[in-house]
Backbone as ProteinMPNN parsed JSONL, in Angstrom:
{"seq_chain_A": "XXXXXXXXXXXXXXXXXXXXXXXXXXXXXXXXXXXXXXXXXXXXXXXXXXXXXXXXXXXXXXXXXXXXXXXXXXXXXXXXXXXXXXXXXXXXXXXXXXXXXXXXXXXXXXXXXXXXXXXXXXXXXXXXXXXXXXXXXXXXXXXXXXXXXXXXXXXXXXXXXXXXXXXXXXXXXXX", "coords_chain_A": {"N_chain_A": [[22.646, -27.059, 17.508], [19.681, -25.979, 19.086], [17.248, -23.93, 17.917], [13.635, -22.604, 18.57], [10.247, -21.266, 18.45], [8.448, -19.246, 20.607], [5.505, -18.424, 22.338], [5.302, -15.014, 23.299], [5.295, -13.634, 26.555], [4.094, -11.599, 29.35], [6.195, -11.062, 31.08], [8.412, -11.062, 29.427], [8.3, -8.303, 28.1], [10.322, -6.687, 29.031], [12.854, -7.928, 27.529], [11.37, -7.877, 25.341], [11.259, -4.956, 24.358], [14.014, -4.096, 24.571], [15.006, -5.946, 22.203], [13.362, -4.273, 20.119], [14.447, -1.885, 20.696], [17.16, -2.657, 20.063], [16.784, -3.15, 17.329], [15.745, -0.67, 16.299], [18.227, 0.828, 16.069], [19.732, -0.526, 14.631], [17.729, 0.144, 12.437], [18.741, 2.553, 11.77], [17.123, 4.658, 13.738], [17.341, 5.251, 16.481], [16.423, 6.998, 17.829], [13.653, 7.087, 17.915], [11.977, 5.575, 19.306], [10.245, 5.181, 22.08], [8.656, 4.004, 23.415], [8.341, 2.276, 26.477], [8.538, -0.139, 29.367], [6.186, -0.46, 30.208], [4.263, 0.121, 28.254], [4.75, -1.967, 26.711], [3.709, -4.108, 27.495], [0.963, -3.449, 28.343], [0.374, -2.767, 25.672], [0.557, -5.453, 24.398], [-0.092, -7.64, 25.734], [-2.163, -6.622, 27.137], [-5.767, -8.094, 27.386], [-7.204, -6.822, 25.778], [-5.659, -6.69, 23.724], [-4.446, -6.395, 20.158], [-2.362, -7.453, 18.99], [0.37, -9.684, 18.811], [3.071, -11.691, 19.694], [6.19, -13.518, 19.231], [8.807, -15.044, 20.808], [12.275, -15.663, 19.724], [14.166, -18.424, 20.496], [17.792, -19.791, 21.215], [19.131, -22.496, 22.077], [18.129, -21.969, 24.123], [18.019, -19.784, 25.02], [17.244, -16.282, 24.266], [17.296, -14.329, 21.326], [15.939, -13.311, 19.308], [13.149, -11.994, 17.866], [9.019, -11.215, 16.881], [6.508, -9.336, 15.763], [3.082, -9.487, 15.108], [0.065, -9.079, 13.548], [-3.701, -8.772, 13.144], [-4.88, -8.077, 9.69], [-7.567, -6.574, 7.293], [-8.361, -7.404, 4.204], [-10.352, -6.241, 1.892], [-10.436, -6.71, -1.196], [-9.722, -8.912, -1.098], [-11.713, -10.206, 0.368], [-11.116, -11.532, 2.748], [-9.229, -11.992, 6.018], [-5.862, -10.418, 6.835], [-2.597, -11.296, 7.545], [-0.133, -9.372, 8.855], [3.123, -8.684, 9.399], [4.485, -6.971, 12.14], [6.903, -6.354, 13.151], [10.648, -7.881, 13.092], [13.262, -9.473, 14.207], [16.577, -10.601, 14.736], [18.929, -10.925, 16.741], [22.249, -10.191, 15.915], [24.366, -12.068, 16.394], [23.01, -13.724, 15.561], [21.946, -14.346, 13.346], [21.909, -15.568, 10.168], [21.53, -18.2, 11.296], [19.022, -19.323, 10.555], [16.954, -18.383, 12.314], [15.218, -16.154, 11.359], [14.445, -16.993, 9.194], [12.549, -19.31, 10.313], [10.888, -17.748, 12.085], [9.813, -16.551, 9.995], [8.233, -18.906, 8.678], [6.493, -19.623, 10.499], [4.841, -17.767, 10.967], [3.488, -17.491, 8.02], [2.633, -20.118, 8.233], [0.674, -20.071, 10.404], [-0.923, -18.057, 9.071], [-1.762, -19.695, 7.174], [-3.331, -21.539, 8.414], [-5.461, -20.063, 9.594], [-6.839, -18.719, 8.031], [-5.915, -16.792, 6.419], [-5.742, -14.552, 4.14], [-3.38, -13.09, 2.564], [-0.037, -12.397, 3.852], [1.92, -9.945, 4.985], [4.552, -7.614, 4.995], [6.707, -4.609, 5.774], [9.322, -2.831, 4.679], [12.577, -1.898, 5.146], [13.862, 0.802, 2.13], [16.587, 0.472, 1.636], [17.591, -1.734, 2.778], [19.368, -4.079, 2.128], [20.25, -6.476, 3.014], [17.796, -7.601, 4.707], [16.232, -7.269, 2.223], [17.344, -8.976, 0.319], [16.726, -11.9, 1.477], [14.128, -11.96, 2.125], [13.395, -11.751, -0.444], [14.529, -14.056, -1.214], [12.941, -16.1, -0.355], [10.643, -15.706, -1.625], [9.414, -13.938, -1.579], [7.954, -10.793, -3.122], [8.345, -7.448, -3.974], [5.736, -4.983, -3.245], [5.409, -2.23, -5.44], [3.686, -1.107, -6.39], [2.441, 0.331, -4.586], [2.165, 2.982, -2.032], [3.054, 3.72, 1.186], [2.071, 5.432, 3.322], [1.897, 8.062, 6.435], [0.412, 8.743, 9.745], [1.365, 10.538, 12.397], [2.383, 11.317, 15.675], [1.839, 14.288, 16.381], [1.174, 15.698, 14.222], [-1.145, 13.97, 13.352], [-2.935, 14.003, 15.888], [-3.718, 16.658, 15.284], [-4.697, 16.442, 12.442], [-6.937, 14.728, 13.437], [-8.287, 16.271, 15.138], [-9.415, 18.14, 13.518], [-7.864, 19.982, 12.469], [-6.085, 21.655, 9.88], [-3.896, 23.395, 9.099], [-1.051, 22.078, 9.16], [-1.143, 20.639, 6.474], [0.525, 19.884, 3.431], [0.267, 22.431, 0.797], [-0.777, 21.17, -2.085], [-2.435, 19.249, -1.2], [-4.678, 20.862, 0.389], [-5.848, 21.472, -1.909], [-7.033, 19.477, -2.395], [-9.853, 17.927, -3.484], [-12.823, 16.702, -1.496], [-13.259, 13.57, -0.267], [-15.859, 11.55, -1.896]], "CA_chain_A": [[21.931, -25.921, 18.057], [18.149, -26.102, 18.732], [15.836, -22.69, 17.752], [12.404, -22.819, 18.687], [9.89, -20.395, 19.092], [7.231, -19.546, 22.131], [4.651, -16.972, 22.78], [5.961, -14.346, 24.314], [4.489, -13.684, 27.898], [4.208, -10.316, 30.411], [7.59, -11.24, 31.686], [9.256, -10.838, 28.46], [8.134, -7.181, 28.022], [11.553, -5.742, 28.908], [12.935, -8.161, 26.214], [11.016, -7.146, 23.766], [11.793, -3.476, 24.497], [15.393, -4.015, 24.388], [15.174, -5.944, 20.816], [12.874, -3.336, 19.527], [15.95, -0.939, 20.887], [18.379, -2.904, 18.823], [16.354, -2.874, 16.141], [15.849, 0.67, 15.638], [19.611, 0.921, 16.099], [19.995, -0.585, 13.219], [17.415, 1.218, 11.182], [19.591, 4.615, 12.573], [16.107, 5.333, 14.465], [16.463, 4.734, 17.857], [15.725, 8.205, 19.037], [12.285, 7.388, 17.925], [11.811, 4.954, 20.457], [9.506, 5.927, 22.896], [7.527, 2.895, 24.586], [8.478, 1.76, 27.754], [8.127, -1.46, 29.242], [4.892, -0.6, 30.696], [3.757, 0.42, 27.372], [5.014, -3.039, 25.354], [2.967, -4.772, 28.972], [-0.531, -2.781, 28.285], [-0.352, -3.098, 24.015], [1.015, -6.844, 23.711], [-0.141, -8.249, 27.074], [-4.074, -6.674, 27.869], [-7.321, -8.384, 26.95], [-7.498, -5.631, 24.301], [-4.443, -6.83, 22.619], [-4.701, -6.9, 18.832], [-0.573, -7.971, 18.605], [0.955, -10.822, 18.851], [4.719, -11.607, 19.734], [6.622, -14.809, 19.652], [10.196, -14.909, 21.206], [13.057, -16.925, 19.134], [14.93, -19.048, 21.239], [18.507, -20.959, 20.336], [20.064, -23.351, 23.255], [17.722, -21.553, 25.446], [18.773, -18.125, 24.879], [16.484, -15.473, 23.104], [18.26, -14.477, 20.171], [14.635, -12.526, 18.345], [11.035, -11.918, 17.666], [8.381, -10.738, 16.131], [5.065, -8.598, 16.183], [2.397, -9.478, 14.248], [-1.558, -8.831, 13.784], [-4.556, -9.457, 11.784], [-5.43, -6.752, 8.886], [-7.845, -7.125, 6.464], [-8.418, -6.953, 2.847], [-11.771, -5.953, 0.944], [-10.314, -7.261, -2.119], [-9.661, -10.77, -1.019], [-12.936, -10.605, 1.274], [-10.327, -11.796, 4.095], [-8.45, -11.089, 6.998], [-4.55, -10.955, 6.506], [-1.495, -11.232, 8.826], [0.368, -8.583, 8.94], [4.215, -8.846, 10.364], [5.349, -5.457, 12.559], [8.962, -6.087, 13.378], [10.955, -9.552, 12.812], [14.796, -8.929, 14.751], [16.796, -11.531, 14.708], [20.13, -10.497, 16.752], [23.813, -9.855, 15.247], [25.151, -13.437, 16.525], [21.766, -15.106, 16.078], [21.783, -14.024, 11.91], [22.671, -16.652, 9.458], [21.286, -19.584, 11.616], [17.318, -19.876, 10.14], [16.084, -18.369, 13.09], [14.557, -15.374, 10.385], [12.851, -18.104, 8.458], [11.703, -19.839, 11.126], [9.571, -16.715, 12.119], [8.369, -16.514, 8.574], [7.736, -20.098, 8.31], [5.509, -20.064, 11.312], [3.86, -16.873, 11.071], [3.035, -18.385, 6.706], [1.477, -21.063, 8.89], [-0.501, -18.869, 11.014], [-1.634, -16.672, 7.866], [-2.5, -20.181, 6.026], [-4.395, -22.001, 9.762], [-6.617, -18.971, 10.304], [-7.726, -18.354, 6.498], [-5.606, -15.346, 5.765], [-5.288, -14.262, 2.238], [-2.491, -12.781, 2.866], [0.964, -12.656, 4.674], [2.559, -8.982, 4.735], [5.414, -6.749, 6.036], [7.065, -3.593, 5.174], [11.1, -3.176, 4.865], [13.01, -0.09, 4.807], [14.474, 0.111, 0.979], [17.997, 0.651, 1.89], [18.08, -2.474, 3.773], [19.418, -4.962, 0.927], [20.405, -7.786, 2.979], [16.524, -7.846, 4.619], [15.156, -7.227, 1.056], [17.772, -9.96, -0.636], [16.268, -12.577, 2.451], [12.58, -11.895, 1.512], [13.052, -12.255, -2.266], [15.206, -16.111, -1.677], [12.239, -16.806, 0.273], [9.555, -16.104, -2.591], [8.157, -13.138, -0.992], [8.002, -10.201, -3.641], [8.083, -6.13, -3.209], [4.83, -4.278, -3.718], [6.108, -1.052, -5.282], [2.489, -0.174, -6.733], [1.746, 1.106, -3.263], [2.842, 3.796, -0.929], [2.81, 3.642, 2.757], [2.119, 6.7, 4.364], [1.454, 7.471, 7.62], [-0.304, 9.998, 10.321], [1.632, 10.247, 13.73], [2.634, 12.252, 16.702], [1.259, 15.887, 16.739], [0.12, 15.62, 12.894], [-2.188, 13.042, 14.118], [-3.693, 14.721, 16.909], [-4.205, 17.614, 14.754], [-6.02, 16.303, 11.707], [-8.384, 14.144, 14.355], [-8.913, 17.36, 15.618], [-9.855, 19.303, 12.711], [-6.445, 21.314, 12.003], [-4.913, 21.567, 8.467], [-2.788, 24.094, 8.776], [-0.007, 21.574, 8.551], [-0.91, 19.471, 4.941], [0.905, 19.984, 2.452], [0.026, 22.902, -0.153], [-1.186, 20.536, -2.683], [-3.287, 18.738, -0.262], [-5.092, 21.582, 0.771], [-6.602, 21.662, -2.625], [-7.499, 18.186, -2.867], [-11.274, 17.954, -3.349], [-13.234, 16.639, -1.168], [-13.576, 12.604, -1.196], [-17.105, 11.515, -1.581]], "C_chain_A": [[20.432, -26.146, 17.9], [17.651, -24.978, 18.564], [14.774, -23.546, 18.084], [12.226, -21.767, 18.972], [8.918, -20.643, 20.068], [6.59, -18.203, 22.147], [5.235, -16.451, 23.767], [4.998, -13.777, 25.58], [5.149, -12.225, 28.223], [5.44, -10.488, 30.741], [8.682, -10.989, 30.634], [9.236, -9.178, 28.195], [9.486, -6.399, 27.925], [12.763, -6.022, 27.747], [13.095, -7.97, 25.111], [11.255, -5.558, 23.175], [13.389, -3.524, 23.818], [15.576, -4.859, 22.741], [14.65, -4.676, 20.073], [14.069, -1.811, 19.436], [17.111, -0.834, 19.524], [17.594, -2.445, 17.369], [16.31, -1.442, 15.407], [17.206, 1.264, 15.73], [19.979, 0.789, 14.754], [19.641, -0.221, 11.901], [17.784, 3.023, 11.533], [17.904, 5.169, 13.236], [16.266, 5.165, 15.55], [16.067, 5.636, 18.645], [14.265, 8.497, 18.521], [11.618, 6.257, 19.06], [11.061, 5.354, 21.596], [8.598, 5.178, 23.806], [8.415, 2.609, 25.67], [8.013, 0.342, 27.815], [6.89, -1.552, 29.395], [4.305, -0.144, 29.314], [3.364, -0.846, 26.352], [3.492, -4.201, 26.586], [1.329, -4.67, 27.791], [-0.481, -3.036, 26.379], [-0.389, -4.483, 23.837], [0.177, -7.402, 24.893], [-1.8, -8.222, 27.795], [-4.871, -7.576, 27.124], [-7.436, -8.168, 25.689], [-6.74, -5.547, 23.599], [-4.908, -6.656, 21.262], [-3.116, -7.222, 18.253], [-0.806, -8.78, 19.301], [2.571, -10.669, 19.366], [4.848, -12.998, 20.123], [8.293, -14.458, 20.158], [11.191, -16.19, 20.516], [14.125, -17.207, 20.005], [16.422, -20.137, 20.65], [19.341, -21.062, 21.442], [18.871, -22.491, 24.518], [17.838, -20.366, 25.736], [17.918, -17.302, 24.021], [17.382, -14.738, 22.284], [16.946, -13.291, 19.178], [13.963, -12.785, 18.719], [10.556, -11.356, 16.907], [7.337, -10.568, 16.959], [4.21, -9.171, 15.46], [0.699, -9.135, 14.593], [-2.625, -9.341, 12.594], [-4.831, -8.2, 11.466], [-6.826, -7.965, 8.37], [-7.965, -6.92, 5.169], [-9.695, -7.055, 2.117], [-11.408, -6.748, -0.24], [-11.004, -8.312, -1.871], [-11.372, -11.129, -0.412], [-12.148, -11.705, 2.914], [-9.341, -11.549, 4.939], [-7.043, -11.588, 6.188], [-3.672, -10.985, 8.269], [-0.173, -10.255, 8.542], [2.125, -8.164, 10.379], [4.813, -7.568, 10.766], [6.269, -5.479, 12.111], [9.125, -7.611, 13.543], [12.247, -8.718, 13.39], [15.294, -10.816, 15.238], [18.69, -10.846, 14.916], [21.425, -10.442, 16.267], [24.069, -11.355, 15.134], [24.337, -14.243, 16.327], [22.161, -15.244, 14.261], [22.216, -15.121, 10.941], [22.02, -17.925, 10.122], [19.699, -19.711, 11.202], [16.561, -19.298, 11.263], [14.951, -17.081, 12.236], [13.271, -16.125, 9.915], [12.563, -18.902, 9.466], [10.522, -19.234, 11.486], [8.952, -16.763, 11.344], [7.773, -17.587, 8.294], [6.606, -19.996, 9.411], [4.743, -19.079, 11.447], [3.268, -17.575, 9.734], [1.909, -19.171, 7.537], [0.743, -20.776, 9.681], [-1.628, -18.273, 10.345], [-2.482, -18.242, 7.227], [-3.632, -21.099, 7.236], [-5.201, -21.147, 9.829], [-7.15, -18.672, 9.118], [-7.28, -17.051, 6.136], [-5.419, -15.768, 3.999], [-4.178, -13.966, 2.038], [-1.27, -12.919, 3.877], [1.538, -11.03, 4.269], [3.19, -8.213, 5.648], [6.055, -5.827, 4.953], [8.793, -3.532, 5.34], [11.577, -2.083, 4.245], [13.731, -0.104, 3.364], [15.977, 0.05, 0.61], [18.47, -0.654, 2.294], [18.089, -3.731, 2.767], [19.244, -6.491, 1.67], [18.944, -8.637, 3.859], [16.101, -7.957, 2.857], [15.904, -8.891, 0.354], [16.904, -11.77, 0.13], [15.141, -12.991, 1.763], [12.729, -12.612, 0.757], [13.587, -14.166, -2.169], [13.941, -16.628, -0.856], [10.822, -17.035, -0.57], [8.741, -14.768, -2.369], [8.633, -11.505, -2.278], [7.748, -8.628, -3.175], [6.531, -5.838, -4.149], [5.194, -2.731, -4.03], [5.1, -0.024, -6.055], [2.312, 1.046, -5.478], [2.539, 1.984, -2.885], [2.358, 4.247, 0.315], [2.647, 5.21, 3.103], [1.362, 6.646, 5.869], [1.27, 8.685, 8.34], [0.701, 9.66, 11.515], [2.323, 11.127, 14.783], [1.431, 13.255, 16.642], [0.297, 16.113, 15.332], [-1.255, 14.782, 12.931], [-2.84, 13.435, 14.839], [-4.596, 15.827, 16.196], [-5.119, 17.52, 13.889], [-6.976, 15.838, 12.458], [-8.917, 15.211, 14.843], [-9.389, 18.143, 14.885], [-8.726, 20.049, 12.063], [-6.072, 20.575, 10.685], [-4.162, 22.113, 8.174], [-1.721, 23.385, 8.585], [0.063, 20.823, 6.732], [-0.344, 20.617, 4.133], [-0.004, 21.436, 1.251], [-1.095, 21.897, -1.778], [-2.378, 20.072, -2.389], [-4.368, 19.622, 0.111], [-6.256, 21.936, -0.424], [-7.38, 20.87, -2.895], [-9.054, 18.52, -2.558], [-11.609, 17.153, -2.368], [-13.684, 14.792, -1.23], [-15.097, 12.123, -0.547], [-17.555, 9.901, -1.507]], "O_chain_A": [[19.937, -26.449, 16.814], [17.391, -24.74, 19.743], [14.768, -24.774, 18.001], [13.057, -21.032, 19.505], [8.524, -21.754, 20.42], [7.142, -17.115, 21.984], [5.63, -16.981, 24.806], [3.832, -13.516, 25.282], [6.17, -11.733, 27.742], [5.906, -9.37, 30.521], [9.82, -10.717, 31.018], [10.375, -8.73, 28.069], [9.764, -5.639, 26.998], [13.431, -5.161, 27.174], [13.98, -7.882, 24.261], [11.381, -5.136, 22.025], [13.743, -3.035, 22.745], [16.391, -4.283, 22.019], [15.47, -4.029, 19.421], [14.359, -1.052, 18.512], [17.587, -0.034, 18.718], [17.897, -1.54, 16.591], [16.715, -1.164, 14.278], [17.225, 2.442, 15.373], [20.396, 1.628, 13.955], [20.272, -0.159, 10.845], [17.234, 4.124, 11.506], [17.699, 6.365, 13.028], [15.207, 4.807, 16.067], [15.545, 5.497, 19.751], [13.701, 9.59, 18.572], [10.509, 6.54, 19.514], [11.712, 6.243, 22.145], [7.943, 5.644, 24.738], [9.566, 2.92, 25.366], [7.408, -0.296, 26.953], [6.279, -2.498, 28.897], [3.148, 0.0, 29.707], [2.407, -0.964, 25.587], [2.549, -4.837, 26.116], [0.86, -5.411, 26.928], [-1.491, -3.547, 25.895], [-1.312, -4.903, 23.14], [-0.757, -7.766, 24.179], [-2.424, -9.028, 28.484], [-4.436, -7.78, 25.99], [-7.672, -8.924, 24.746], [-6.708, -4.643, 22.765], [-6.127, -6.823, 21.237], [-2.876, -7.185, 17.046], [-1.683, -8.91, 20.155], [3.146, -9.581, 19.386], [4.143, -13.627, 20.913], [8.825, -13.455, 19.683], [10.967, -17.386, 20.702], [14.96, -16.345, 20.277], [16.243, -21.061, 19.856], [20.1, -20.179, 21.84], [19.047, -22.603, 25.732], [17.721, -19.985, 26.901], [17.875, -17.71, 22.86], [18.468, -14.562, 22.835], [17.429, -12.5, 18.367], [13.755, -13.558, 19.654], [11.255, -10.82, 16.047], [7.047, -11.036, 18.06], [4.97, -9.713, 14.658], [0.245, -8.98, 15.727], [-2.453, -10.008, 11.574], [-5.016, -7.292, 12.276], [-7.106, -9.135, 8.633], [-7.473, -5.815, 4.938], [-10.011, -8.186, 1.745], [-12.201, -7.68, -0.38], [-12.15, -8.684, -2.123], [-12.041, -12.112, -0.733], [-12.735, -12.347, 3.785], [-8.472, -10.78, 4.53], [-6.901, -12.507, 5.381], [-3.981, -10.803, 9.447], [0.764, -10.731, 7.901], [2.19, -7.692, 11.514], [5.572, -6.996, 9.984], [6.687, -4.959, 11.076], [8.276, -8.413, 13.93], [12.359, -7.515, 13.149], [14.697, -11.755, 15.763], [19.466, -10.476, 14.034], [21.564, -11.65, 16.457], [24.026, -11.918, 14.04], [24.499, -15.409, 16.686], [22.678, -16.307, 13.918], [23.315, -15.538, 11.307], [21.979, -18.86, 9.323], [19.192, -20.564, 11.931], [15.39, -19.677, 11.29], [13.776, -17.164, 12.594], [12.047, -16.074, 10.036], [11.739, -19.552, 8.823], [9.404, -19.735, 11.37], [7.738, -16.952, 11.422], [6.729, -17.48, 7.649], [5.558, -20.45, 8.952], [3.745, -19.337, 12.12], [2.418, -18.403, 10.063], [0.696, -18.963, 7.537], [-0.228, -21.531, 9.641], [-2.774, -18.036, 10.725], [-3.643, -18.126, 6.835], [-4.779, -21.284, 6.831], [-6.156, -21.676, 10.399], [-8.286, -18.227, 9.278], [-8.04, -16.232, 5.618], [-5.151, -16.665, 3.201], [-3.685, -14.641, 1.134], [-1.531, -13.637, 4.842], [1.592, -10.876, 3.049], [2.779, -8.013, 6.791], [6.05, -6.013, 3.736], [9.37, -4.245, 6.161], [11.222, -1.484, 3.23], [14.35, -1.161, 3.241], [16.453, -0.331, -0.46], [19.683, -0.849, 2.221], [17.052, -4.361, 2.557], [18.519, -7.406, 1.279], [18.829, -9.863, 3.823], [15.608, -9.021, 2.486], [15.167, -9.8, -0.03], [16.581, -12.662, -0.655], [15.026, -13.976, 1.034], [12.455, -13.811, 0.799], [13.17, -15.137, -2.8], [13.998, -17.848, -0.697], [10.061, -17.994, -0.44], [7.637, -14.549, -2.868], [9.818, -11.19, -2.177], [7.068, -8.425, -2.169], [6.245, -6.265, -5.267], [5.291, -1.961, -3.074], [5.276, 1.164, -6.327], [2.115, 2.259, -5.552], [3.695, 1.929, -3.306], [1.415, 5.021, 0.477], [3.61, 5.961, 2.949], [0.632, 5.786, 6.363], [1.776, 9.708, 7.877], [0.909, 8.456, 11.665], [3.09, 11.852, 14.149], [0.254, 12.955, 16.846], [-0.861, 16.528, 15.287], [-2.309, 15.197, 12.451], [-3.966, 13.2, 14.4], [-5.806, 15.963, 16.374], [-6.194, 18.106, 14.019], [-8.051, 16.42, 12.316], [-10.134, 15.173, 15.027], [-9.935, 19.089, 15.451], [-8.929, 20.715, 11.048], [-5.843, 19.385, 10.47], [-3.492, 21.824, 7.182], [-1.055, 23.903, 7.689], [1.059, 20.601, 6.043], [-0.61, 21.818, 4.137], [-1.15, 21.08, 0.98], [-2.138, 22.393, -2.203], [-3.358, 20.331, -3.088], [-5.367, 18.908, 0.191], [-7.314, 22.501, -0.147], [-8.397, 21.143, -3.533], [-9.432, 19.213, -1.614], [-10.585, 16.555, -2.036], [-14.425, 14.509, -2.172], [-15.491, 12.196, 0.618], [-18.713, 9.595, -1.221]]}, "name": "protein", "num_of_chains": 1, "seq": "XXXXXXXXXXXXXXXXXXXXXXXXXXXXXXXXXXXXXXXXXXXXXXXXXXXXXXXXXXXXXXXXXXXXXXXXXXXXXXXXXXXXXXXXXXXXXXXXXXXXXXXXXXXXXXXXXXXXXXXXXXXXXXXXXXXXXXXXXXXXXXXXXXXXXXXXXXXXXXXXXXXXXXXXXXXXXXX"}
């Protein structure tokens, strides 16, 4: 069997939709789903991209992919690479096409001068987390992700707090 990967191109768009599909299938989300193809087109595909996507190929057959981007980090004083979504289909699983992604994004993160290499993983999801760890890659469990989006989003950019949290509401002021 040969894998390889390839930058994924405008023509893949519907593709990538339909993994992204599966994918949230499998994290029981998919009724958050909400891009379109013309959506995956215009973020992955304009000028004004700041994603990435490679498509994993085995015999010729796409089988996965991945998102990725550049962050950065004040610490380090350098950019990182930052992996969205990695999917690597039902029948594809078990053959390296996983670590292949991570091996060649690694080499991405260490060609461009990242400091970093990072992705997030739901904590339910053992046989992603058991993957990671045989690969060297450790959890960060100092941190906690949070996140602004839909209508809550709109609202704080706009000024509104009636939704935060009680607590929140008291928080001082940061200076």
């Amino acid at each position: 069997m040969t894998t390889h990967l390839r930058p994924a191109t405008t023509s893949d768009a519907p593709l990538i939709l339909h993994f992204i599909t599966e994918l949230a299938v499998y994290e029981k989300a998919e009724h958050e789903v909400v891009a379109t193809v013309a959506d995956i087109e215009a973020s992955l595909f304009s000028d004004a991209s700041t994603a990435s996507a490679l498509i994993c190929e085995m015999n010729g057959e796409p089988i996965g992919f991945c998102v990725y981007f550049f962050s950065y980090s004040t610490w380090l004083g350098k950019k990182g690479l930052y992996l969205e979504d990695l999917y690597v289909s039902p029948k594809a699983r078990g053959s390296g096409a996983g670590k292949l992604m991570l091996r060649h994004l690694a080499a991405i993160a260490c060609e461009t001068g990242c400091g970093r290499f990072e992705w997030s993983v739901l904590d339910w999801n053992a046989p992603a987390i058991g993957f990671y760890e045989s690969i060297g890659a450790s959890a960060q469990s100092e941190w906690v992700r949070y996140r602004l989006a839909g209508e809550a989003l709109k609202a704080f950019a706009a000024g509104d707090t009636s939704n935060a949290s009680p607590v929140a509401k008291n928080v001082p002021p940061a200076t």
